[in-house]
N, C-alpha and C positions, 0 to 999 in steps of 0.2 A: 907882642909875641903871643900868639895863640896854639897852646896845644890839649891836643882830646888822646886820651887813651881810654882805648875798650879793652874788658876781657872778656870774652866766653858771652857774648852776648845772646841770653834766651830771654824776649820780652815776651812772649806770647804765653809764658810761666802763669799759673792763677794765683801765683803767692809774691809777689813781688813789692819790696818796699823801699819807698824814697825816702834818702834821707839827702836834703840839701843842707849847707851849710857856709855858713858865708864868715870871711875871718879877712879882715883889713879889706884891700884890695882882690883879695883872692876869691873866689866862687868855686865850688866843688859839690858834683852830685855824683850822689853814690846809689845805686840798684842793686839791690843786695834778694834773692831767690834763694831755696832750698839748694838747688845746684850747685849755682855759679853766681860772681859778681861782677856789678856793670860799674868802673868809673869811670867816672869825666869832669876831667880837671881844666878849668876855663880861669887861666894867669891873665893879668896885663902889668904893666910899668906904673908904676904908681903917677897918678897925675896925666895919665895918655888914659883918652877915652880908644874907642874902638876906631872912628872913624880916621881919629890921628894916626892911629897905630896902622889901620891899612894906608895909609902916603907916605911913611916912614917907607925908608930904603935902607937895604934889597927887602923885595917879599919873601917871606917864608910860605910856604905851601906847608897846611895840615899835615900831620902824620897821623895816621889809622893802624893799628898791631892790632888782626884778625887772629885768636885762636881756635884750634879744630876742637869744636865742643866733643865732649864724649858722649856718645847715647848711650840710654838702660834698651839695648835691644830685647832684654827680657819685657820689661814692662812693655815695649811699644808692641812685642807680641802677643802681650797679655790682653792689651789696648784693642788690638785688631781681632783677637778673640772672642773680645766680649763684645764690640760692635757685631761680629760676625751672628754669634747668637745674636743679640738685639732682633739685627737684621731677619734669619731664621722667626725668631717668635714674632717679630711683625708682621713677615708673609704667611706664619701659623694662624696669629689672630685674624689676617682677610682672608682666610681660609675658612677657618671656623664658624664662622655666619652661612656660608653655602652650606657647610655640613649640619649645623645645628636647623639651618629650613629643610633640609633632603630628609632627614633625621625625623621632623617635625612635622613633615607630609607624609613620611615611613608610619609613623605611630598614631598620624589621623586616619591612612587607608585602614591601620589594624585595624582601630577601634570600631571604626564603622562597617569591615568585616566580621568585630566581633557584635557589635548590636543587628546586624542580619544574621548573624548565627542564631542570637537570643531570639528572633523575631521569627525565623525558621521554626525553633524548636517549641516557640509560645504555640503557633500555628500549629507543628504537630499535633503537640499536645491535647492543642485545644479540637481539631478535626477528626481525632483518634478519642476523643470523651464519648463522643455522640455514638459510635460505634461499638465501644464498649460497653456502655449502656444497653444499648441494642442487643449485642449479646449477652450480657448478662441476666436480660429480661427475658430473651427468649433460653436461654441456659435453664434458668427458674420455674418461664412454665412447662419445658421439656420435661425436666425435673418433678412437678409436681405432675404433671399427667404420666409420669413414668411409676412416680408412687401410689395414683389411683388404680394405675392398671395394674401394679402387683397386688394392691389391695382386693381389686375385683378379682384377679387371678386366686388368691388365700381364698378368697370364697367360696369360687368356682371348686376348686382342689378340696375345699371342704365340704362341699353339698354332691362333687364326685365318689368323695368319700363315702359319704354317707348314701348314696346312690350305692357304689358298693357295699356297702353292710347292709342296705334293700335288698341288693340281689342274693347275699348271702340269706338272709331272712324268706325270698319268695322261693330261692333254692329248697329251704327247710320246708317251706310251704307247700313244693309243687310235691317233695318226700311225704308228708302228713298226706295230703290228697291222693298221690299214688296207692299208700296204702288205706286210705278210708274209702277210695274208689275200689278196692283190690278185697275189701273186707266188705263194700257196698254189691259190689257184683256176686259175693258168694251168698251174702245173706237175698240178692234177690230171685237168684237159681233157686235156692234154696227154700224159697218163699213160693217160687213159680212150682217146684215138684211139689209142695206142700199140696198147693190149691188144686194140681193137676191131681193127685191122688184125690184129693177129698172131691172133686168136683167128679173125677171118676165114680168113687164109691155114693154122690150123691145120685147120678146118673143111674148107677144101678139100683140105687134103694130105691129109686122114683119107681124104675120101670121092674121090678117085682112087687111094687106097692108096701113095701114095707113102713111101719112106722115108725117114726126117727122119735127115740128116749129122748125126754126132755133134758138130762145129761148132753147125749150129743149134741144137741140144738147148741144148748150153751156152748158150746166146744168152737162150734160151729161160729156161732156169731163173733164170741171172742177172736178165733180167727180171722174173721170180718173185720171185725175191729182192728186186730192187729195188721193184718194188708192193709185197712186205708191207713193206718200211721204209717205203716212201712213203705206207701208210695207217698204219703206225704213228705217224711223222711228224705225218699227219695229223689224227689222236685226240690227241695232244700238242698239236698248234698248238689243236685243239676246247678240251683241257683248259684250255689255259693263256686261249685267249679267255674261258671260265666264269669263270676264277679273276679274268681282270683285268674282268669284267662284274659280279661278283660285288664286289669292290674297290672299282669305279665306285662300284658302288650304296652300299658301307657308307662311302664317302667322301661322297660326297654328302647322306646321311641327317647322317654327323657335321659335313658344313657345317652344313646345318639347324639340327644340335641346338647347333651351337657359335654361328649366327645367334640363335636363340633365347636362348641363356643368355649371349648380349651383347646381347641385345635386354631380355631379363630383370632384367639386372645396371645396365645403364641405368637402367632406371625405378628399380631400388633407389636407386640415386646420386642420382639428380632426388631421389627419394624423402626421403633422407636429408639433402643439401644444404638442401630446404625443409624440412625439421625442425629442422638447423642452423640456420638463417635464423631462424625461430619461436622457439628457445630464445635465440638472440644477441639478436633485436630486444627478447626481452620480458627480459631479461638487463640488457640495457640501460636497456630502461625504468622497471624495478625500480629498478638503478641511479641513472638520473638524476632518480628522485622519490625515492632515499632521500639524494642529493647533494643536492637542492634545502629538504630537510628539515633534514638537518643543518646546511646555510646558514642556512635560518632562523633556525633554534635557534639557532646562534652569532653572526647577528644579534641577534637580542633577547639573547641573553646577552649581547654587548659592551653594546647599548645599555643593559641594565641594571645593568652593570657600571661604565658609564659615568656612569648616574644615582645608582649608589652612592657611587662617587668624588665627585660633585658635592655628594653629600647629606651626607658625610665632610667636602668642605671647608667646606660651610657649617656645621656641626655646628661645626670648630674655630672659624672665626670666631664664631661665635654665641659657643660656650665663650671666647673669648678675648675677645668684646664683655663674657659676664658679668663675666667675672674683672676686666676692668678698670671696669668702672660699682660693682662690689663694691669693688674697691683707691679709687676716689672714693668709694667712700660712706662705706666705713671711712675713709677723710681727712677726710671732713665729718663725721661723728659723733664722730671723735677732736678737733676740732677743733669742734666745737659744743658736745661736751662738754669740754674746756678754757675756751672762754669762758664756758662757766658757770659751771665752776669757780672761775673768776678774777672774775664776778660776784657770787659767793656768797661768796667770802672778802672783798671789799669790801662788800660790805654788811654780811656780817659786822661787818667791822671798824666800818664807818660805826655798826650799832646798837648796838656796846659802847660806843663814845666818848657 
């Protein structure tokens, strides 16, 4: 006679232990899990092998008692949750590789938009030297030609000067002459009635024959003497009027020429101040559009600097997302392959027995 009773049969348990046990004639294996327990009790007749016992009459037909296992439907949802994520961070993880290269060709075009920025602004830099230079140099000798000709102008304005303290001097000059000409003319009226009288009364002493006192001779001669000094006098005061007329004149011509070449020297000054002015303003302008330039540039270089940084730290995070969806995978594969393991040596075990 053969009978097997099950209860509550779950093999497929990762914690299952057999315990066989053999006692006379009798055989009994017990499967004993966290759950539930498996026996099966395998009797015969003492002295009746198996083969006996099936030609023995009547046959008995096994009997099997199925019970309705209970489920942890908690746990099996718990089960299905966690696969579920699994599931999720494995199609995260083949995901992540597209993103980390999208990511990874994002922060190569930066970069190499930011070394054409750098190569841009080298280029300015170095295009806008030559030119500065340029200016600077021509700044310099504006500069120094602008300080020789106030220099020459300080001169000019001082030999003007003194051209005016001439004119006030030949002013006083042409006054002194006025009156030494004004005091020359009366002393030679005065000279000419002299002679006119004496030359009269010599005229008549001639022509009544009289004889002239050697008193008057002297009188006379003296006279003589004093008209040729007093035209000599006279020719001297003439000379020296030439001289100081002459003087006037070449003073005057050099006001002119000295009104002139400060009238001259002027327009150079205008001249040059607005050339000045022409070089500074466009000096400047150069200036403030190769300022505005280099702002830019180092605008977008920050902002793409900025964008690297951000692409850097998402890059870590992404990398530190794989690393860890990778550190769970590898816990679920080490860990799914353990419960297989541990299913497959119970079964194992189960199909030896």
């Amino acid at each position: 006679m053969l009978v097997i009773g099950v209860r509550a049969a779950t093999l497929s348990c990762p914690s299952v232990r057999l315990l066989p046990c053999v006692i006379g004639s009798s055989f009994s294996l017990t499967l004993s899990s966290a759950d539930s327990n498996v026996f099966v009790d395998l009797t015969s007749s003492p002295g009746l092998s198996p083969r006996s016992a099936a030609r023995s009459a009547p046959a008995t037909l096994s009997t099997i008692k199925l019970a309705d296992p209970s489920l942890d439907l908690a746990g099996v949802r718990a089960s299905l949750s966690a696969l579920q994520q699994s599931i999720d961070q494995v199609e995260a993880l083949r995901e992540l590789p597209s993103d980390h290269e999208g990511l990874r060709r994002e922060f190569l075009a930066t970069q190499r938009r930011a070394e054409d920025l750098d190569r841009q602004l080298a280029d300015a830099a170095n295009a806008a030297s030559p030119y500065v230079l340029f200016c600077q140099r021509k700044y310099d000798l504006v500069r120094y030609q602008l300080e020789s000709t106030q220099t020459k102008l300080a001169e000019c304005l001082d030999a003007l000067q003194e051209r005016f303290d001439n004119s006030h001097e030949l002013e006083a000059c042409r006054l002194r002459y006025r009156d030494l000409k004004i005091r020359y003319d009366e002393a030679v009226s005065e000279f000419q009635d002299r002679i006119s009288t004496l030359e009269a009364q010599l005229a008549a002493a001639s022509s009544f024959s009289v004889v002239v006192p050697p008193d008057m001779a002297r009188r006379i001669a003296d006279l003589e003497s004093h008209l040729a000094r007093s035209q000599s006098d006279l020719q001297i005061a003439r000379d020296r009027q030439s001289a100081l007329a002459s003087e006037i004149r070449e003073s005057a011509s050099s006001y002119k020429a000295a009104q002139a070449e400060v009238t001259r020297l002027k327009a150079a000054i205008k001249r040059k101040n607005y050339r000045l002015r022409t070089l500074n303003e466009n000096y400047e302008r150069r200036l403030r559009v190769a300022d505005t330039t280099i702002a830019t540039h180092t605008a977008e270089l920050g902002r793409l600097q900025d964008r690297v940084s951000t692409l850097d730290r998402d890059l870590q995070k992404a990398s530190q997302r794989v690393q860890a969806v990778t550190s769970r995978r590898d816990q679920a594969i080490a860990a799914h392959t353990a419960t297989q393991d541990r299913v497959s040596a119970a079964r194992d075990t189960i199909a030896r027995l």
